[in-house]
N, C-alpha and C positions, 0 to 999 in steps of 0.2 A: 228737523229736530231729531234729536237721535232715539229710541225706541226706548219703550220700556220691557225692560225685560225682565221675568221672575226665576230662578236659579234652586232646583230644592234636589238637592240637600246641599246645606253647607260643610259637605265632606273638603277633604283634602285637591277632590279635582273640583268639585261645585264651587269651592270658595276661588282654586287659580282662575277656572274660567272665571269669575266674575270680576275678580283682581283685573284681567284683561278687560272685560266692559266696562268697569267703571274707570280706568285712567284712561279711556276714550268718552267721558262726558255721558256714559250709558246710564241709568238708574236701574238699578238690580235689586228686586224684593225676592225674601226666601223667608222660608216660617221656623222659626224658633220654638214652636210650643213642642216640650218635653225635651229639647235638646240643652246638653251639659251647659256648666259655664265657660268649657274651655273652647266649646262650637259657636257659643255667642261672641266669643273672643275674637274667634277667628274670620268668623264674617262677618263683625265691625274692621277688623283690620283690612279684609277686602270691599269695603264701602258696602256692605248690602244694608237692608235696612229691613227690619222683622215687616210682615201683613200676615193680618186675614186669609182666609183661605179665597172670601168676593176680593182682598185686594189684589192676590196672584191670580185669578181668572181675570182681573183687568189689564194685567200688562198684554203685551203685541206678541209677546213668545213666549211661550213657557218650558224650561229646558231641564227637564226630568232626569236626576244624576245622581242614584240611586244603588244600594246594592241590586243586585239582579232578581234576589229573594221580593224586593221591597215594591217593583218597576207597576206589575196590575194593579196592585192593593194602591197606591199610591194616586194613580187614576180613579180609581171607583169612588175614593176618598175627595179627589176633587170635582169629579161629574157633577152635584147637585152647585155646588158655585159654578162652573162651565156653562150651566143647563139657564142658571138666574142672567148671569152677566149681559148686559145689552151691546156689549160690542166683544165679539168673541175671539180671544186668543188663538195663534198658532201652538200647538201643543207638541212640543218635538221630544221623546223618546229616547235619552242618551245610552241606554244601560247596555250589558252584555247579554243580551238574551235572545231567545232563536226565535226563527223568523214567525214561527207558530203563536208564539208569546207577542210580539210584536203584534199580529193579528188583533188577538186578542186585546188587546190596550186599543189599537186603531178601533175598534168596534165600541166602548166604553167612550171615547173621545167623540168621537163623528154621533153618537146617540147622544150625548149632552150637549150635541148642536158647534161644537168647536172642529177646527180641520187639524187634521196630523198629519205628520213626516216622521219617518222613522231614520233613527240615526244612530249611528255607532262609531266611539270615541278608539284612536290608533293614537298609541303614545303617551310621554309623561303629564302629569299638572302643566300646564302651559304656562311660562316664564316672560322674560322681558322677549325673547324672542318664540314664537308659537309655530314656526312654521312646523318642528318636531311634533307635536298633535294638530290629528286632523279631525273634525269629527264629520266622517261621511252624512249624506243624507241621501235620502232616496223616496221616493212618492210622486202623486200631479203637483203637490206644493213644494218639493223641496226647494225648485227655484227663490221662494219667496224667502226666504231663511239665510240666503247666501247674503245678505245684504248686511246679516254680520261679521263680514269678511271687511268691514270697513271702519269697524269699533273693535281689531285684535284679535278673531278668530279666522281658522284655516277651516273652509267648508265645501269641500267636493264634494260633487252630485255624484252618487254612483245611478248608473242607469239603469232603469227598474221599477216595478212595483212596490210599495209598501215590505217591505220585508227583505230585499236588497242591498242596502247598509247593514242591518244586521245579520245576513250571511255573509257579507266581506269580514264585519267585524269577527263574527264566529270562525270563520275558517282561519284568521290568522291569530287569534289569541286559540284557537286549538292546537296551534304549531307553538306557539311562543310558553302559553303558562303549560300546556303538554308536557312539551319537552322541559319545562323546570319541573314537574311531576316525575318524569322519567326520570332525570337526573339526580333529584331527594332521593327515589328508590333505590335507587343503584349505590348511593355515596350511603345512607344508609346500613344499606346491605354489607355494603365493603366494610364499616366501621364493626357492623357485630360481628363477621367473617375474622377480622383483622387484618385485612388488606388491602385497608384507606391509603399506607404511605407506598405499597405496591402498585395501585392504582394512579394511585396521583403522578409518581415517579413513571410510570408507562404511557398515561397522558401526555404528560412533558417531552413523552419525544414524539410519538405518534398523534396526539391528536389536541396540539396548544392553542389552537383558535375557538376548538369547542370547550378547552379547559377552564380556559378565560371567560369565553361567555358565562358557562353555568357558575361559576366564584364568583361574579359579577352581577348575576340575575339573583344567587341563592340571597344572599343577607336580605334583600330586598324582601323577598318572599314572607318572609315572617310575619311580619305586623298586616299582611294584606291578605293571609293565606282564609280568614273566614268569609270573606268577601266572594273568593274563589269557589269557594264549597256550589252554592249556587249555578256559577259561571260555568263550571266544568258541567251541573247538570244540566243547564240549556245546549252546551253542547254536543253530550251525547244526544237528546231531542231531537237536534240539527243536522244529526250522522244520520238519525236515524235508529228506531230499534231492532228492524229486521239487517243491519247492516254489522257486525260482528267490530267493526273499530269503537260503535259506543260502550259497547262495554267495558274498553280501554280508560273512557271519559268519567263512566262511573265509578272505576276504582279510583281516578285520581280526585274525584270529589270527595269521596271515604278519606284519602292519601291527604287533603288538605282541609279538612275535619279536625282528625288526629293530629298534625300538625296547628291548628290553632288552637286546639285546647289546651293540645303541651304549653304553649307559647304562653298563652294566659296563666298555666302550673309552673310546672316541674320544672320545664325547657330543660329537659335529655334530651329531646331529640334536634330543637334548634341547636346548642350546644357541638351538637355530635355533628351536624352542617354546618356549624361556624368552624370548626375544626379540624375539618376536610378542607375548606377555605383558604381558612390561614398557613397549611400546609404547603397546598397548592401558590399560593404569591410566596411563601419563604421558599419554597423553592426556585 
């Protein structure tokens, strides 16, 4: 019989993962209380089906997809259903947060009697084909988790302790949303300068494969940049504060703060990134 699995939140990845378990015969419960009508929408459209907070401490997994702000509190919130339930869930940890934070949620989890795995999501919302996200795991249980590798999802073991997956996930979303951080600042900079079509036109002969990536990565960034704010701060944590690159991590958190605010306002400054963009492919 195939698992039951509980999926929260039904964001943009919560709801594809689960698009994936449920056209494999999965049943996928996620909680609805206080979410929009347009999030009810969309995880009726991916087959979930609203529970209780005792009915998500019943499914076999519970697959925590969360902004990274959201990941403990989220936990603490379900411990006393964890604590009640007579057959107790695997509680797997998708979010972007460092391995400290991780800790901390495993400790919350394992004290209301349930076992954890910590895990960390590489790549887009998962589509008709997934193998492009992975979502690592790491723990003594990760093993037991992979066996959703057979209802639509890509699940390598990183090997490891508890906090192993999300140092993989950490160190490579500090290269990838990093360097979109670096990249805003710079095309920024160039635009109040006046030397976006300088730039861009210098790019184009020197440096077209990175020019391409960041036109490519930047529009993307907008609507996910408060998500981020978070993410960047678990990864300075992850550097390290006696280590002098997290302070790099922290301005790009400030950097993607002000960036979703604007986006919610003014958008001057996405604007001023969508325009460097556009330059960039007209060329």
């Amino acid at each position: 019989m195939p698992p039951i699995v509980a999926v929260i939140a039904p964001g943009m990845m919560g709801s594809a993962v689960a698009k994936r378990l449920t056209a494999s015969g999965v049943t996928v419960r996620t909680s609805l209380t206080g979410r929009s009508a347009a999030t009810a929408e969309r995880a009726k459209a991916a087959g979930m089906t609203d529970a209780s907070d005792a009915g998500l401490a019943e499914a076999d997994f519970i697959l925590s997809i969360v902004p990274p702000g959201e990941a403990l509190a989220l936990a603490e919130r379900l411990a006393p259903a964890l604590r009640a339930a007579n057959r107790k869930p695997i509680y797997i940890d998708c979010n972007a947060v460092s391995p400290g934070t991780v800790v901390r949620i495993d400790r919350v989890v394992r004290e209301a009697g349930a076992r954890f795995v910590d895990g960390g999501i590489i790549g887009p919302p998962p589509a008709v084909d997934s193998s492009k996200t992975r979502i690592y795991l790491s723990g003594p249980d990760a093993e037991k988790v992979t066996v959703l590798q057979q209802y639509g999802l890509s699940t390598p073991v990183q090997p490891g302790p508890v906090g192993a997956a999300s140092a993989m996930k950490m160190s490579y979303a500090g290269i990838t949303k990093g360097f979109t951080a670096l990249g805003a600042t710079m095309m920024l900079a160039a635009a109040r300068a006046g030397t976006a079509d300088a730039l861009v036109a210098e790019m184009t002969v020197s440096q077209p494969a990175l020019l391409k990536w960041l036109t490519t990565q930047m529009p993307r960034m907008h609507s996910k940049a408060y998500r981020w704010v978070a993410e960047m701060e678990e990864i300075a944590a992850f550097v390290g504060e006696d280590h002098p690159g997290a302070g790099f991590y922290q301005s790009a958190a400030r950097l993607y703060e002000e960036i979703a605010a604007d986006f919610e306002g003014p958008r001057v400054e996405t604007a001023a990134l969508d325009a460097f963009c556009e330059k960039a492919k007209a060329g």
